[in-house]
C-alpha positions as CSV (number, residue, x, y, z in Angstrom):
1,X,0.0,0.0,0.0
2,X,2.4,2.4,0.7
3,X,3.9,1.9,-2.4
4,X,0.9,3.1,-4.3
5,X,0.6,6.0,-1.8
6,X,4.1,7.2,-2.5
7,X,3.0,6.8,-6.3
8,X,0.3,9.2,-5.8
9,X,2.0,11.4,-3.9
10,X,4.8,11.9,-7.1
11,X,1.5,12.3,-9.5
12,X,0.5,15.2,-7.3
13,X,3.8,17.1,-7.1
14,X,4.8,20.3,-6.1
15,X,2.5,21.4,-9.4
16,X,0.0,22.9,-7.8
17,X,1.8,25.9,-6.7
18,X,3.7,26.5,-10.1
19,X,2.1,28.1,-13.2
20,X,2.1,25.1,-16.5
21,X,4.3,26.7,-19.2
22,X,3.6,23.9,-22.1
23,X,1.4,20.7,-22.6
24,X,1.4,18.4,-25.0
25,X,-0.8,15.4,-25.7
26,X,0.3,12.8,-28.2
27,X,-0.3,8.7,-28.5
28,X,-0.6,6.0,-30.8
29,X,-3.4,3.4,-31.9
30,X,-1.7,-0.2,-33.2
31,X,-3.1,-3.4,-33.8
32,X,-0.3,-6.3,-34.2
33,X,-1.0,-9.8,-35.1
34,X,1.8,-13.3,-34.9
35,X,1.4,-16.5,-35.8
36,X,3.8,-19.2,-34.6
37,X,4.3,-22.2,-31.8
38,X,5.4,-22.1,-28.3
39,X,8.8,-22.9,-27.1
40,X,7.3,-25.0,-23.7
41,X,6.5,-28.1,-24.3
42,X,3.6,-29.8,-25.1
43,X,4.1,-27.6,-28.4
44,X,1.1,-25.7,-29.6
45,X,0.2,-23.6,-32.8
46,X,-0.4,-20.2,-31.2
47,X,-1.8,-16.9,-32.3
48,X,-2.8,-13.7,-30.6
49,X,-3.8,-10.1,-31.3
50,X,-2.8,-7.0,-29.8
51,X,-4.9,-3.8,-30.0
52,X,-3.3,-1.0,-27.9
53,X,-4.4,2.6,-27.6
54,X,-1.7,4.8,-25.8
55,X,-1.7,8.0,-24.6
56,X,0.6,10.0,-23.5
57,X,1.3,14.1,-21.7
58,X,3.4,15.6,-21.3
59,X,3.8,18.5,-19.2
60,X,6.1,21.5,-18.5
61,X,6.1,23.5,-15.2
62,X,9.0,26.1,-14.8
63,X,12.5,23.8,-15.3
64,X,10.5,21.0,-14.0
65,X,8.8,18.5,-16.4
66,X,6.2,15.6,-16.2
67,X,5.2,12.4,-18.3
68,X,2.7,9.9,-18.1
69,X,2.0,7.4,-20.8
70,X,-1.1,5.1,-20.2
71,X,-2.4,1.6,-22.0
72,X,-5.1,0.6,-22.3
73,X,-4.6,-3.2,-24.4
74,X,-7.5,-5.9,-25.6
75,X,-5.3,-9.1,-26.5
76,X,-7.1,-12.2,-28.2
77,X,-5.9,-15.4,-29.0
78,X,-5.0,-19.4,-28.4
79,X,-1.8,-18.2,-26.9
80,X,-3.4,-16.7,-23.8
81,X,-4.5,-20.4,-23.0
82,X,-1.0,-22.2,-23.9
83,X,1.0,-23.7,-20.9
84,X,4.4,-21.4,-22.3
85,X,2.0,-17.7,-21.6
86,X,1.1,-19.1,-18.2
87,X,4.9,-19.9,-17.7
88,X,6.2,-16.7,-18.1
89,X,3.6,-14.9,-16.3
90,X,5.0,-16.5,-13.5
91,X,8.2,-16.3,-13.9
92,X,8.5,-12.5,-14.6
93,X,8.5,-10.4,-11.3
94,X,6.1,-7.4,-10.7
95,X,6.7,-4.1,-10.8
96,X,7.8,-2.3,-7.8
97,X,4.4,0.3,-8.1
98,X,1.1,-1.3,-9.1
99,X,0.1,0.9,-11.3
100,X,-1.2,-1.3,-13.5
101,X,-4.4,-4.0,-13.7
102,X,-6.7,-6.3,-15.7
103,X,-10.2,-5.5,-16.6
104,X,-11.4,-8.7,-17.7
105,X,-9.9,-12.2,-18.5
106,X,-10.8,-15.1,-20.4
107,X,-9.2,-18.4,-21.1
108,X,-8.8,-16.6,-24.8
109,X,-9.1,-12.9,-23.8
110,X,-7.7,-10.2,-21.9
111,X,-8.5,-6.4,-21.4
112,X,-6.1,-4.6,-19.4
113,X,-5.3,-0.8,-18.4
114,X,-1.7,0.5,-16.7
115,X,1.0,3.1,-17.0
116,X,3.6,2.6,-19.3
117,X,5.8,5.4,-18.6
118,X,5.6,8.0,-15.2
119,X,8.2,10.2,-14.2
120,X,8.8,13.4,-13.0
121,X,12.0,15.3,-13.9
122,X,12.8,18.5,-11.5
123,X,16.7,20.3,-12.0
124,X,18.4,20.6,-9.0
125,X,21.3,22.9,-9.8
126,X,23.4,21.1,-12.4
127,X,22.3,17.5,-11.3
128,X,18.6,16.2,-13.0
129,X,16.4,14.3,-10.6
130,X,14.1,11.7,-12.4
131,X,11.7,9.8,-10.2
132,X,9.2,7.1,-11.2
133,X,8.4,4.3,-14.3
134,X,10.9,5.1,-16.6
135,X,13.4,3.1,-19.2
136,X,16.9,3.2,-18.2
137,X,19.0,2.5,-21.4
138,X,23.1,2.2,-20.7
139,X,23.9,0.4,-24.2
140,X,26.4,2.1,-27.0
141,X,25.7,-1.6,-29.1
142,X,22.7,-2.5,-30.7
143,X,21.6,-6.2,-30.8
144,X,23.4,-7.1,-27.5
145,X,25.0,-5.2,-24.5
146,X,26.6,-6.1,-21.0
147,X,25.6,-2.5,-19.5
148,X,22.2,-2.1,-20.6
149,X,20.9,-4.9,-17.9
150,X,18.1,-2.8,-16.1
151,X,15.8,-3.2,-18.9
152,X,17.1,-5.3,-21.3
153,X,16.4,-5.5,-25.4
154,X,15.8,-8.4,-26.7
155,X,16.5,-8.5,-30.6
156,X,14.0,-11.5,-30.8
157,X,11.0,-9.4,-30.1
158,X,8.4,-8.4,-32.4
159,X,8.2,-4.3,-30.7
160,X,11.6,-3.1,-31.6
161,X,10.4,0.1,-29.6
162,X,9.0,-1.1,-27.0
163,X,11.1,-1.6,-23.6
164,X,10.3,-2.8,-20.5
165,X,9.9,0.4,-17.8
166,X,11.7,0.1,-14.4
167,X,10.6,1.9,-11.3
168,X,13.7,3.8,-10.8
169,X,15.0,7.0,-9.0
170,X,17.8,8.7,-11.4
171,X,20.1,11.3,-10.6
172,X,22.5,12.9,-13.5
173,X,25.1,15.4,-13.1
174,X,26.2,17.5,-15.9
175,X,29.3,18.7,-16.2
176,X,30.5,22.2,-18.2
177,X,32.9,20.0,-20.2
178,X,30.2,17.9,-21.6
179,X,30.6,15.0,-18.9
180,X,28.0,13.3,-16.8
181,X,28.0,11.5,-14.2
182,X,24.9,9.3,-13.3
183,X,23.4,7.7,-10.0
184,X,20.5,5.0,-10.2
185,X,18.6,3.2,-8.0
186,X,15.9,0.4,-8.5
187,X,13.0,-0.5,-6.5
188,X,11.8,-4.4,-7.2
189,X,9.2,-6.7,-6.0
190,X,9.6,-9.1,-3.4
191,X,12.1,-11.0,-5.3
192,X,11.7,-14.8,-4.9
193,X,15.1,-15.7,-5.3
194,X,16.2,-13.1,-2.8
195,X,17.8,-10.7,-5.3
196,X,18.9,-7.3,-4.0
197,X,17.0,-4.0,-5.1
198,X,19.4,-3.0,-8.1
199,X,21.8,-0.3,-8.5
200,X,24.4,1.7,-10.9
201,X,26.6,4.3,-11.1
202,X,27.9,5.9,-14.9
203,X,30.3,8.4,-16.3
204,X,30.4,9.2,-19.1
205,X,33.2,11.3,-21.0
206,X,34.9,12.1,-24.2
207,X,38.3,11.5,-24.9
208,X,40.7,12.4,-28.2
209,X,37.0,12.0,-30.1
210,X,35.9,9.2,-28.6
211,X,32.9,8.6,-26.2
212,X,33.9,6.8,-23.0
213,X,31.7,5.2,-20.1
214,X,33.0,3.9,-17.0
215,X,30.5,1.7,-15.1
216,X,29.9,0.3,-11.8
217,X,26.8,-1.7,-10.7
218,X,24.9,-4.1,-8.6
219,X,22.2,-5.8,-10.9
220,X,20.2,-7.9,-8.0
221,X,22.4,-11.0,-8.2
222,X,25.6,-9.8,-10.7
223,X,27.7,-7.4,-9.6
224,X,29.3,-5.5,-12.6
225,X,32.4,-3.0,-13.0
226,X,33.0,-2.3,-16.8
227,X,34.2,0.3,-19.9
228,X,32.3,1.0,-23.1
229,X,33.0,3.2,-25.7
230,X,32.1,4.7,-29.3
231,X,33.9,6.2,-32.0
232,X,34.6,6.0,-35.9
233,X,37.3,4.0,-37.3
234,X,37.7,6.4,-40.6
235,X,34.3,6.4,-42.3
236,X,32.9,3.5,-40.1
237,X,31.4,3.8,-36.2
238,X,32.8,1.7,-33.6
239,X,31.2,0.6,-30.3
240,X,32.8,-1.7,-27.5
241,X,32.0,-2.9,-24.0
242,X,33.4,-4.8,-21.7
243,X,32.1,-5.7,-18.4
244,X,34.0,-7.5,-15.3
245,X,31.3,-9.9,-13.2
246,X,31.0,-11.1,-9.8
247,X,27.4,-13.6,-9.7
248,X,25.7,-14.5,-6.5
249,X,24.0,-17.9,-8.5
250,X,25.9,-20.8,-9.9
251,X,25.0,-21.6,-13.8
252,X,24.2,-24.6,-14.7
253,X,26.9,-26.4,-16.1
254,X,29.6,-24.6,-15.2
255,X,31.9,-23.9,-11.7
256,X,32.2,-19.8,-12.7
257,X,30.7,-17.3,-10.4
258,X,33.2,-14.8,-12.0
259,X,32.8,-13.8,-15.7
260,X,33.9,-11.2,-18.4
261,X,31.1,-10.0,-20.9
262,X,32.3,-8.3,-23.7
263,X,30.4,-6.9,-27.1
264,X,32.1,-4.8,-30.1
265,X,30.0,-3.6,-33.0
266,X,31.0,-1.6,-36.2
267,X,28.7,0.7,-38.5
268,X,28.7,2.2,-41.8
269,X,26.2,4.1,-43.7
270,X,26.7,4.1,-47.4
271,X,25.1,7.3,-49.7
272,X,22.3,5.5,-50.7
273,X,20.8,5.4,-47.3
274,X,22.0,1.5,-46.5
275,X,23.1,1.0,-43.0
276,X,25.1,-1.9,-42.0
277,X,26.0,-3.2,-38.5
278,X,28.4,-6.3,-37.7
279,X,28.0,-7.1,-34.1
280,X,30.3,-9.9,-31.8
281,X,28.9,-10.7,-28.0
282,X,31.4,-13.1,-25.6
283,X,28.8,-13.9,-22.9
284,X,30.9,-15.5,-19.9
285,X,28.0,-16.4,-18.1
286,X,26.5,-18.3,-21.5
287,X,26.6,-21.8,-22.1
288,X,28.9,-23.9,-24.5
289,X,26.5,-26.9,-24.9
290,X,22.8,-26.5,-25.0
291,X,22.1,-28.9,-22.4
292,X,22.9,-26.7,-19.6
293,X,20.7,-23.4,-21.7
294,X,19.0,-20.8,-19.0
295,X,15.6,-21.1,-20.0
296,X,14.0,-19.8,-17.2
297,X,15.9,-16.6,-17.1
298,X,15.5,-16.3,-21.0
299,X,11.3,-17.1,-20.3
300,X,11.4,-14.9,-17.8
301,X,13.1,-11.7,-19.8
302,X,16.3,-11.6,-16.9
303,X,18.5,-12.4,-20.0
304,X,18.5,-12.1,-23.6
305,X,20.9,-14.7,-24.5
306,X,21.8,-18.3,-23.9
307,X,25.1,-19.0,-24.9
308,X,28.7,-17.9,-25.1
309,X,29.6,-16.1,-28.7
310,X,27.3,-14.9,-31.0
311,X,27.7,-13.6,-34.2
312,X,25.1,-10.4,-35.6
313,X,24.2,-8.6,-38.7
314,X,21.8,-5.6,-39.0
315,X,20.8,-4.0,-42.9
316,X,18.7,-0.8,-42.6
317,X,17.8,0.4,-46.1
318,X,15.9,3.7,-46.6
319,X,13.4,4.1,-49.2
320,X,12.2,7.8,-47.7
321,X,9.7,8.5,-47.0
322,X,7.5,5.9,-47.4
323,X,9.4,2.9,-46.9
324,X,12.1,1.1,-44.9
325,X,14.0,-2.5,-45.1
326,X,15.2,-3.9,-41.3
327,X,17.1,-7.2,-41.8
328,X,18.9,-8.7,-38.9
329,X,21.2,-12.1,-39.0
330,X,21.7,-13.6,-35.5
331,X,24.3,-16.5,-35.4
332,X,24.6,-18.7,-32.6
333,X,28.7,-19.9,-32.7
334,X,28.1,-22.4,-29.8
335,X,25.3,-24.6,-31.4
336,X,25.4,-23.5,-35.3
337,X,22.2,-21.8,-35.4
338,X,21.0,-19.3,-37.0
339,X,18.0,-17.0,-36.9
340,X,16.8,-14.1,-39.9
341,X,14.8,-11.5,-39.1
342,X,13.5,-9.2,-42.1
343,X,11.0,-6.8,-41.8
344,X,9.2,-4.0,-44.2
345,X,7.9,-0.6,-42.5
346,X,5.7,1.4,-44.8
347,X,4.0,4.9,-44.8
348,X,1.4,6.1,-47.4
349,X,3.0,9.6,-49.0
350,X,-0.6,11.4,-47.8
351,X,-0.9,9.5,-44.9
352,X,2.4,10.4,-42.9
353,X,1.4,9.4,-39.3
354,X,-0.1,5.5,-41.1
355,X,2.2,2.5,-40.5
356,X,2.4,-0.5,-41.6
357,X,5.2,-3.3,-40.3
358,X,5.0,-6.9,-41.7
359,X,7.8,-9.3,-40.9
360,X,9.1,-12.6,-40.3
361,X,11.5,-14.9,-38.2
362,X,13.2,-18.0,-39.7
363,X,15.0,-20.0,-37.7
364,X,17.6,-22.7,-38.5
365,X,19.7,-25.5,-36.8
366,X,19.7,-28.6,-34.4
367,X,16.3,-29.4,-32.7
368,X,17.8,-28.8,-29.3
369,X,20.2,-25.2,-30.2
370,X,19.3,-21.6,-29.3
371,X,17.3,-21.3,-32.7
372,X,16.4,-24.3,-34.0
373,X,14.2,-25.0,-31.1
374,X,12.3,-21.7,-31.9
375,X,9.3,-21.9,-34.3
376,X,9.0,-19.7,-37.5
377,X,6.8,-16.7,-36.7
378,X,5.1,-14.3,-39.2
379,X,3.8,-11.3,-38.0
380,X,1.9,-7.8,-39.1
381,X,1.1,-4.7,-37.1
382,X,-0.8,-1.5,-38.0
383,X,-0.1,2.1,-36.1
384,X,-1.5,5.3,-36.3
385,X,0.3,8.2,-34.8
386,X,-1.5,11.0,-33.2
């Protein structure tokens, strides 16, 4: 309870004795439909709809600025009733505020309302105070990082966009010379496994034209001290980090409580509008055979990889401004296998805020690998901006 009470207490701030300076309302409508089979066995052909209507203000008060984004979903589908959906519902952990709930549920149905994003952002001399739901991204990469562990992306999942909101307290310092320095702290559910309430601390700099983080952080049960950085290599970007670890669990398969993580990416755009990104992960925490593979954590959205190396390629082609190509490779070095992930965004020329997404994912290798256990998927989504 007292939870939701400090909630409410950070949606009523200090606003009342300021005058608003700017408002602004903005949101989406999106319908997105897959097709596929669960991972869990017994295996089951699956659907499900999602029909979302967001909206989200924003709000200016003096230096001081609020936002609120709110959901309201309707989901349909056989994969509300299959054994892997009720899996990972209780796997994944609650938020720390309930600010969320279900309006009605069905063994094929559910309607359901919550915030997305909350948070209040007040200056405080040079440092920036940011209390509430909020997405705490610490990745230079792109399809894998070992800083970005708060709320991690997942390059298998069919909302690009979309990333899971902690309920976080955030303070950054900015320096005259450009420099930051960032404090974070975490409040989770009652944690099952007895995890600690996470934490971080970041600076970030520049040095001889090259962007450089310095990180040091407690992620519930991995304790983390690591360097990233990003630059250009002539014509071509560069991104590397690399992460020392101390684990309070013991993987499965293997005697190491102590691990390096370490992810290097390169970029280059060519002049027709064709990006392309090679990516390399080391995961020391991952798995060399997939016998001893973290499904739980993977199920449970704690980690977005199984293994040791992987291998990634991204192609982002520009047809402006209607169109765009995504195209990712993902290579799994442990097991062999392989999964391709192409996608086509399109926006009519008179209808500017209309999108449509279509895509697929095609997987390849063993039965028992990363990828080849995974069923192909198709999916297509509709959006309107607003």
């Amino acid at each position: 309870m007292a939870r939701q009470v400090l909630f409410g207490l950070f949606l009523i701030p200090p606003m009342v004795v300021m005058q608003p300076a700017t408002a602004e309302v903005t949101g989406y409508l999106k319908t997105l439909w897959f097709d596929t089979k669960t991972l869990v066995e017994p295996e089951e052909d699956v659907s499900l709809g999602i029909n979302r209507a967001r909206l989200t203000w924003r709000e200016s008060i003096r230096e001081a600025s609020l936002l609120v984004s709110y959901d309201l979903e309707w989901q349909f589908g056989s994969y509300l009733a299959s054994s892997q959906y009720d899996l990972q519902r209780l796997l994944q952990s609650d938020p720390y505020w309930d600010i969320q709930g279900q309006w009605q549920k069905s063994r094929h149905q559910l309607v359901k309302n919550g915030v997305y994003r909350a948070y209040l952002t007040i200056p405080v001399g040079p440092v920036d105070m940011r209390m509430g739901r909020q997405q705490l991204n610490w990745s230079r990469t792109f399809l894998w990082s070992s800083f970005d562990r708060f709320n991690p992306y997942n390059p298998l999942q069919l909302e690009p966009e979309e990333r899971q909101g902690v309920d976080a307290v955030q303070f950054v310092w900015n320096f005259d010379n450009g420099h930051s320095a960032e404090v974070v702290g975490v409040g989770k559910d009652d944690d099952v496994n007895g995890n600690k309430n996470p934490w971080g601390l970041r600076y970030r700099g520049n040095f001889m034209s090259t962007d450089l983080d310095v990180m040091l952080a407690d992620f519930g049960s991995t304790r983390s001290v690591g360097v990233a950085a990003a630059g250009q290599l002539g014509s071509a970007g560069f991104r590397v980090e690399l992460t020392q670890n101390w684990s309070d669990k013991l993987k499965l398969g293997t005697s190491l409580r102590n691990y390096q993580d370490l992810v290097f990416s390169v970029d280059y755009t060519f002049a027709n509008n064709t990006t392309i990104i090679g990516e390399a992960l080391y995961r020391g925490d991952g798995s060399s055979s997939p016998e001893f593979y973290d499904y739980q954590d993977f199920l449970s959205a704690s980690r977005t990889d199984l293994a040791k190396r992987y291998l990634g390629v991204v192609v982002r082609r520009g047809f402006e401004p209607i169109a765009r190509l995504d195209a990712s490779i993902l290579y799994n070095v442990e097991d062999e296998s392989l999964a391709l992930i192409p996608s086509l965004i399109y926006s009519p020329g008179e209808y500017e805020d209309l999108q449509l997404r279509a895509g697929v994912q095609i997987f390849n290798g063993q039965r028992n690998s990363e990828f080849g256990s995974l069923e192909n998927l198709a999916f297509i989504e509709l959006q309107w901006f607003y």
